[in-house]
N, C-alpha and C positions, 0 to 999 in steps of 0.2 A: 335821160334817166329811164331803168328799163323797168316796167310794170311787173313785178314777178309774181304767181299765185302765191298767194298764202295758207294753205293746208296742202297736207299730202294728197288728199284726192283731187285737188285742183290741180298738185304737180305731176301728177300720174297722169291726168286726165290730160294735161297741156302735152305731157310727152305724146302720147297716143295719138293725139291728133297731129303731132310733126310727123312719127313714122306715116299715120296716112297718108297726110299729104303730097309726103317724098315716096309711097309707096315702096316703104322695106322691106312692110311686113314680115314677108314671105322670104326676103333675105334675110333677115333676122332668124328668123327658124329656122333657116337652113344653116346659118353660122350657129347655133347653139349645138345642131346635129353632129355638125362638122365642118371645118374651118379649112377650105381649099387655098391653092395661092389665088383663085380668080373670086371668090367669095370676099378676102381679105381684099380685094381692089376695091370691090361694092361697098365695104363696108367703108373704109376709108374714102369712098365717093359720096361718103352723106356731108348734105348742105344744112349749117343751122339755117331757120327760119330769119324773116326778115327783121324780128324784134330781138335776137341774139348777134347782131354784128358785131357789136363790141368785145362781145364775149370773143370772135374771130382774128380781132385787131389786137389783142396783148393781155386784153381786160384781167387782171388775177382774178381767178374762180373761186377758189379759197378765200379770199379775201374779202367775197360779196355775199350779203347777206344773203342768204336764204338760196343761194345756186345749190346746183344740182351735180354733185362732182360722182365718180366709183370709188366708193367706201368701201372691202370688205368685213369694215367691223361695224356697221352699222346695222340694223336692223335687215335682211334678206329680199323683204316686201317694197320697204321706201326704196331699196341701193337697186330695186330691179336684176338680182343674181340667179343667173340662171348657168350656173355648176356648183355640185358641191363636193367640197375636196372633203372627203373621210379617212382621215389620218388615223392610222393605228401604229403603240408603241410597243405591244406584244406584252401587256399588263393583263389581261384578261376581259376589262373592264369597257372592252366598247373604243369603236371609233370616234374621234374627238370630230365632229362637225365645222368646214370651212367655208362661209357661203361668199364663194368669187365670181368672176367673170370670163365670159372666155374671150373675151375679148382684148383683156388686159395679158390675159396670159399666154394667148396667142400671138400676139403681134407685137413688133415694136422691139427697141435694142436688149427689154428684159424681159421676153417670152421665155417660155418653159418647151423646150423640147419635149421633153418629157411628156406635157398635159398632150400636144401636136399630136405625138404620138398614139394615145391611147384614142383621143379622139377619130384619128382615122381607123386605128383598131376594132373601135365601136362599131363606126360606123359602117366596115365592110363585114359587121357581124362576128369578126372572130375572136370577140371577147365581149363579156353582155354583163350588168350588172343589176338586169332585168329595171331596166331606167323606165320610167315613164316618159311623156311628151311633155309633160310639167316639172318632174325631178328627176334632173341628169344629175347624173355624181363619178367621182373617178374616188377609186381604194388606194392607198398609199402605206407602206408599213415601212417602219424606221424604229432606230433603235430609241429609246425614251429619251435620252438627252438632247438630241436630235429632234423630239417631237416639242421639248419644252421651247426651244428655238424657232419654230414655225411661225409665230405670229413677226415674229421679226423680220421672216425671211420676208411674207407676203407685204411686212411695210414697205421694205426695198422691193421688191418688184411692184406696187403700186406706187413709184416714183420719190419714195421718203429719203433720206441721208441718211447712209449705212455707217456706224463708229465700229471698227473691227475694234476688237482687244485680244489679250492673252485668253481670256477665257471661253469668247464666245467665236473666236476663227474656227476652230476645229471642227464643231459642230454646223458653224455655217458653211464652212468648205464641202462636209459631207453632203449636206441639200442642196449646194451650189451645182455636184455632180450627181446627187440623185435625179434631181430635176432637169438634170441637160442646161446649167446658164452659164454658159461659157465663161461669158467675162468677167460674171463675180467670181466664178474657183481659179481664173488666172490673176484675178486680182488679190484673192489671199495667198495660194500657193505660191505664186513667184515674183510679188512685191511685201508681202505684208508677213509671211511667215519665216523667210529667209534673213529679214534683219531685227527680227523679234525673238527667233530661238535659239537662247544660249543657254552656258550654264546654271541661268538662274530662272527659267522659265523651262527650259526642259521637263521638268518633272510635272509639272501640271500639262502638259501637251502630249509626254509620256500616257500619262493616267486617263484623257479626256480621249484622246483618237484611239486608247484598248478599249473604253467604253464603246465606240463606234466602230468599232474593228475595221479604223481606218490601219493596217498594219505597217503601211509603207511610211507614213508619218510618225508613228509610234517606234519602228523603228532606228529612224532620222535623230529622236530623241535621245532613242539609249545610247546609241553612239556619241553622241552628244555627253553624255555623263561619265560615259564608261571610260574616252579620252580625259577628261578630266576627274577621274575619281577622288584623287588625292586633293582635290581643291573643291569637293563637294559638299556642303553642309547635309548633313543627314538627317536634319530636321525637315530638308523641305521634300526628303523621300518620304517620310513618314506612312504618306498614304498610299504608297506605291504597294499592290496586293502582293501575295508572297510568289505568287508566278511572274510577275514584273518583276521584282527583287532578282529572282533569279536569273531572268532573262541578263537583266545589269552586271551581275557579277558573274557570267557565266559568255558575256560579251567577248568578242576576238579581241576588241579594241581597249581591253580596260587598262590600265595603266595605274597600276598600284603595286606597293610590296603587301607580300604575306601576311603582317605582321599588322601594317597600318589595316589591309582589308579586314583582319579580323576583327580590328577593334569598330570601324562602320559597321558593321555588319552585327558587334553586337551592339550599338547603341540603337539600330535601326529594329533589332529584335524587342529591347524593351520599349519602346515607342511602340510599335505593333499593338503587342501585349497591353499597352494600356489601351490602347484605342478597342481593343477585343473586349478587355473588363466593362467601357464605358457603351459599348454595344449592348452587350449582354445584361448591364442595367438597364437598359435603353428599353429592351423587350419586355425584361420581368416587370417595368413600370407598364407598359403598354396590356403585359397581359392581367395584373393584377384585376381581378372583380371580371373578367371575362369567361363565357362558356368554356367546357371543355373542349369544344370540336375547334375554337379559335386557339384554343393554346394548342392542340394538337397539329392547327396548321403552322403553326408561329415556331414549333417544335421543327416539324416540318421545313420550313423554310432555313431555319437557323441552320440545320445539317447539310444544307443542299449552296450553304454561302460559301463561293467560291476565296474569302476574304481568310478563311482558316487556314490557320498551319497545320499543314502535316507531315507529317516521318516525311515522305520523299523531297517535302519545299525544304526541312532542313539538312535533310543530307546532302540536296544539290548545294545549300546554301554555302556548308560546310567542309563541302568538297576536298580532299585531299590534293586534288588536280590544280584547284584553285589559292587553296589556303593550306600551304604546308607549314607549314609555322604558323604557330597561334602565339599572339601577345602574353606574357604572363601577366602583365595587367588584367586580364580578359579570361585567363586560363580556366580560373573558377568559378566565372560566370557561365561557362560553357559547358563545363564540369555540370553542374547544377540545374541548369537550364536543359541540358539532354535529358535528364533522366524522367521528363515528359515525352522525350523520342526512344524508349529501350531498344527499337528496330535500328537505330543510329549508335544509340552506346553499347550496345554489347556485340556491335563487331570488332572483330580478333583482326591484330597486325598490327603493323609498326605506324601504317598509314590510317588505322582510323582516327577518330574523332579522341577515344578516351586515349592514348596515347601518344597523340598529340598536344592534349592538355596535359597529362603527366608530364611529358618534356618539358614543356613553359614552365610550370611549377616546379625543374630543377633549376631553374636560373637565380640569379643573388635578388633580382627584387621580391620571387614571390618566397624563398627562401627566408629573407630578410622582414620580410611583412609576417609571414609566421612564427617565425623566432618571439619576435616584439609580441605580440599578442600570448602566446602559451607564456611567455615568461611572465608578462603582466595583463590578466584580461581586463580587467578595470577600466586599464588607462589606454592600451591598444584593442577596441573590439574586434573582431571581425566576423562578422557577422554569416556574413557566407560560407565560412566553414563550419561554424557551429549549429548551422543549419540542414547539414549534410545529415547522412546517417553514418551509424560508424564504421560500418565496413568500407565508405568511401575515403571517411576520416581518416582510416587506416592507412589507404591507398595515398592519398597524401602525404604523409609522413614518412611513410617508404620512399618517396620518389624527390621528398624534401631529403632525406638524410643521401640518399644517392647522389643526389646533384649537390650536396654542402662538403662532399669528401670530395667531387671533383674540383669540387671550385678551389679547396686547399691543393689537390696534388698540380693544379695548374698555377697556381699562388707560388707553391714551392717551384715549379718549372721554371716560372717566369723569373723567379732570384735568383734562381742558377743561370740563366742567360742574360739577366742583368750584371752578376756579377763577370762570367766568363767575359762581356761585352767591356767593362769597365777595365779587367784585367789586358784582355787586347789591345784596347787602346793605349794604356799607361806602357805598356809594353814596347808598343810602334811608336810611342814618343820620344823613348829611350834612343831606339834606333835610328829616329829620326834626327836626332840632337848630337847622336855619335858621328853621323855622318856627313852632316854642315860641320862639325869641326875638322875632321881631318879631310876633308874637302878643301877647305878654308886654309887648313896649314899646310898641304901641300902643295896649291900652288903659286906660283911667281906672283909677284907683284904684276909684273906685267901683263897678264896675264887675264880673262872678264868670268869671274863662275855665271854660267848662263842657267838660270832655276826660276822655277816656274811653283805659283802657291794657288793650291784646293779649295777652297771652302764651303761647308754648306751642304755638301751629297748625304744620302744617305748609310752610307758604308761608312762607318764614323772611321777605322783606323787609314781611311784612302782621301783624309782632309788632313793636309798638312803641305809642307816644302818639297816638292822633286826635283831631283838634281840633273843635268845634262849627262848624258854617257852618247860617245863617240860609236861604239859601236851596239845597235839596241836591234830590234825587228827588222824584217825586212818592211822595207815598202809597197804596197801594190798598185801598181801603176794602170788600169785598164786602158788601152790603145785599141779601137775596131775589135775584134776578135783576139786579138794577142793579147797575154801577160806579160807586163816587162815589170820585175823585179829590183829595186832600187836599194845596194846595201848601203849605203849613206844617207839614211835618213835620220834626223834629230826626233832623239828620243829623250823624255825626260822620266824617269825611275824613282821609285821610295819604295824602300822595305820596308815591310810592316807585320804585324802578326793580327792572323783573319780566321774565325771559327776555332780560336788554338792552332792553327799554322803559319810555317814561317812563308810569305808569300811577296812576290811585289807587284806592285802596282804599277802601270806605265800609260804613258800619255802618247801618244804621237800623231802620227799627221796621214792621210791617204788622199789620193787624187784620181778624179775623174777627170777624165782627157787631157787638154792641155790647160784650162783656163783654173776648174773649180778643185776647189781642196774642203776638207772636214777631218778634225780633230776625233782621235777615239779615248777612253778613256777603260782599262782592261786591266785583267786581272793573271798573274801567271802564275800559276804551282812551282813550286822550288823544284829543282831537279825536273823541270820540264818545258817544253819551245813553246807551245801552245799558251796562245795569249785570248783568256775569254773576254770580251767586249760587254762592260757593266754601261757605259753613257756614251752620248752621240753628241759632239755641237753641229750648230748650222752650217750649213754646204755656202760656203762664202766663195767669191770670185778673188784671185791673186793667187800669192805662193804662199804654197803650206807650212813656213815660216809664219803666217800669222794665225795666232790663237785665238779664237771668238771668246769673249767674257764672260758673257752670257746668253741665255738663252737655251741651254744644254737640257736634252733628254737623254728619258732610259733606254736603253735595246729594248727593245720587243714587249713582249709581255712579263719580262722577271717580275718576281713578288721580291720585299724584303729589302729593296735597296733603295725606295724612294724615300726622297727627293732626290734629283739630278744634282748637280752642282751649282751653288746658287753664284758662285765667281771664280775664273777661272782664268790667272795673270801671270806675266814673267815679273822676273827680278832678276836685274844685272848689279853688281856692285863690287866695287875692286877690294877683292879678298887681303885681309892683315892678320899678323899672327896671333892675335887674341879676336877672337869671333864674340861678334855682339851678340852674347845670352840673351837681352831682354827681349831684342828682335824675336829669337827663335820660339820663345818661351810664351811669346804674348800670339802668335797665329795658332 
């Protein structure tokens, strides 16, 4: 059992009398001076006394009453600290006092570069912080969220267990690299931050590393968001300043439409806005019953908060570059909401802001939501309009009655291409039906009608029965370099009526080299050889004798004719002089 003093001058006094007797003294002050590699050997060559073996053998330190361990949070005089770290967060208010060791911070797997550094700096004079031989100290400035983190750091470098989280990585990555400790900034940055930030922590990792104007980490984040915008809760941007907003939607990587971005982008606007209202109480509570010269600083401060919107955060927000299309859900929120930015609304063109809300506002919803309400305000309010002034009032109404006359003359459009569409069809049915029968009654018994049936495309009068014709297109054969030309190729044919013209439609078959064949599916003008190419089947191996079912795409890029064909089969059947209607009648 080991005798230990019991007051602090007895434990002072016991230490003093070990350095004598190991004669450190004087290497002790020369390592508080400055801390060499051959210093650090001496220091690490101290032998406990003969009544501390145990202590040498496993003994826990911590664990025995009344030992004697380096505390930085202890008392300065008991812990025997001789540096003191003076931390400044650039609040005005004075350096926050550290009283450490340099011994702990010098040596070992979690020394401080950093401290290394300045200590040799001292010491060849070229940098003085007019120290005494009693108070050494080193100056440190760090951004304040970073300075509220310091006691934590110095737990982990006086040998504690460090618990990273989402909140508190960002900040300890930054004094991980302030301070030169290698192994904690590669222990957050490239085990602990890379499987921690995704789309649901990004925004707090966004906000915390533009605090510390970590910017390479900040951002790591945005891009982060910005590929996922459309899957972004906009609640948990809330706090992102109007310079980060902007940064987000103004990202290469963002990945939104127009339409949805406006509408984040406004909910993320009135979120702001309250957070600003609850600020701005926040102050007027704080300054209530104080001097003038403190509301005057407070005043002061509030103007210089980088947290405010202004004309420029919303034009970038609003960007025509970005957000060419504004939601009409949204239209009048933005309407309304600018007319605190007049640098933003009263620019002229087609691509500002107030004429892009104009447009949304000729659409059938916001059309349709105004309709209801001026007919009945009781029972439909809406509020946002009656909150305008009137000449904005006006301007809506103009751009509602604009947009309620196109939406009839394209109402009217669309019935006239419905019906023309309806009339083509019943038309190609006709012709269709005309020509399975006299198909059917001309030939022999003996004879197989080879036809082939549509279904499913979208070229509604080019679904139906095609019949074989002996002589149809030619063939194109590619061989090496050569065109060989095949006039024997099985074609199968329907007349039909397409846009109001009398046209046919034709199937047949083309071959690359000798093995592979693909089916086309094409469209001819009357009185012309030219056959255009509407659908494609798969490139199958055999003879072009065989028809793929399915699987059929469009040519290229056409608009207007999809879907492809959703089946695509023959029909053989031994033709009789009355032709089965129900058949024909029922595909």
């Amino acid at each position: 059992m080991i005798n230990l003093p019991s007051s602090v001058e007895e434990i002072t006094e016991e230490t003093k009398r070990a350095f004598r007797a190991f004669d450190l003294q004087k290497k002790l002050e020369q390592a508080t001076l400055a801390v060499s590699c051959s210093d650090l050997s001496a220091i690490q060559a101290i032998q406990l006394p003969s009544e501390c073996t145990d202590f040498r053998e496993g003994c826990n330190i911590r664990d025995m009453e009344g030992a004697v361990t380096l505390d930085w949070r202890v008392d300065p005089f008991t812990s025997m600290s001789d540096l003191t770290l003076l931390v400044f967060d650039g609040s005005g208010s004075g350096g926050v006092p550290y009283y450490v060791h340099t011994l702990t911070l010098v040596h070992g797997g979690r020394k401080s570069g950093f401290v290394v550094d300045q200590i040799k700096l001292q010491k060849s004079g070229k940098i003085s912080y007019n120290n005494s031989a009693s108070d050494y100290k080193i100056e440190i400035y760090v951004p304040p969220l970073a300075a509220k983190y310091v006691p934590e750091f110095l737990d982990y470098v006086y040998g504690k267990e460090l618990k990273i989280t989402t909140s508190n990585a960002p900040p300890l990555r930054y004094l991980a690299n302030r301070f030169d400790l290698r192994d904690l900034y590669k222990e957050i940055s490239t085990k602990f931050i890379p499987t921690d930030l995704e789309i649901g922590t990004a925004p707090m990792y966004c906000t915390l590393a533009d605090q510390l104007k970590d910017f390479e980490l900040r951002d790591r984040a945005i891009k982060i968001m910005a590929e996922r915008m459309d899957k972004l809760n906009i609640n948990s941007v809330k706090n992102l300043s109007p310079r980060l907003m902007r940064s987000l939607v103004q990202c290469e990587k963002l990945e939104c439409s127009s339409e949805e971005l406006s509408e984040k982008v406004a909910i993320w606007l009135r979120l702001h806005r309250e957070l600003e209202q609850e600020r701005e109480e926040a102050l007027m509570r704080d300054c209530n019953g104080a001097d003038e010269s403190r509301n005057a600083s407070t005043s002061s401060m509030r103007k210089d908060d980088n947290e405010t919107m202004t004309d420029e955060d919303f034009y970038w927000l609003t960007h025509v570059q970005f957000m060419p299309q504004i939601s009409p859900s949204e239209a009048l929120f933005y309407f309304k909401f600018g007319s605190q930015y007049p640098q933003v609304m009263n620019e002229l063109g087609s691509g500002s802001l107030k004429s892009r809300c104009l447009a949304a506002f000729t659409g059938k919803w916001a059309v349709d939501k105004l309709a209801e309400h001026v007919e009945n305000k009781d029972i439909k309010p809406f509020e946002l309009y009656e909150n305008l002034d009137l000449e904005s009032k006006v301007e809506l109404l103009e751009a509602s009655l604009v947009g309620a006359k196109k939406m009839l003359s394209e109402n009217d459009e669309a019935s006239k291409q419905q019906v023309a569409t309806e009339k083509d069809a019943k038309r190609s049915d006709e012709i269709m039906y005309k020509a399975n029968h006299e198909s059917s009654s001309s030939s022999s018994p003996a004879d197989k009608i080879m036809k082939v049936v549509v279904m499913g495309c979208g070229v509604q009068p080019a679904n139906g029965i095609y019949i074989y014709k002996e002589s149809g297109i030619d063939e194109r054969t590619r061989s090496g370099s050569n065109l060989i030309v095949n006039s024997n190729t099985i074609v199968y044919e329907k007349e039909a009526i397409w846009n109001q013209k009398r046209v046919t439609f034709v199937l047949y078959p083309t071959t690359a080299g000798q093995y592979y064949s693909q089916h086309k599916l094409g469209v001819r003008q009357r009185n012309s050889q030219r056959t255009q190419t509407l659908y494609n089947s798969p490139t199958v191996m055999g003879l072009s004798g065989v028809i793929p079912e399915l699987a059929w795409e469009v040519e290229g890029e056409m608009e207007g004719i999809h879907p492809p064909p959703q089946f695509v089969g023959k029909i053989e059947q031994t033709p009789t002089k009355s032709w089965n209607k129900s058949l024909t009648h029922s595909v």
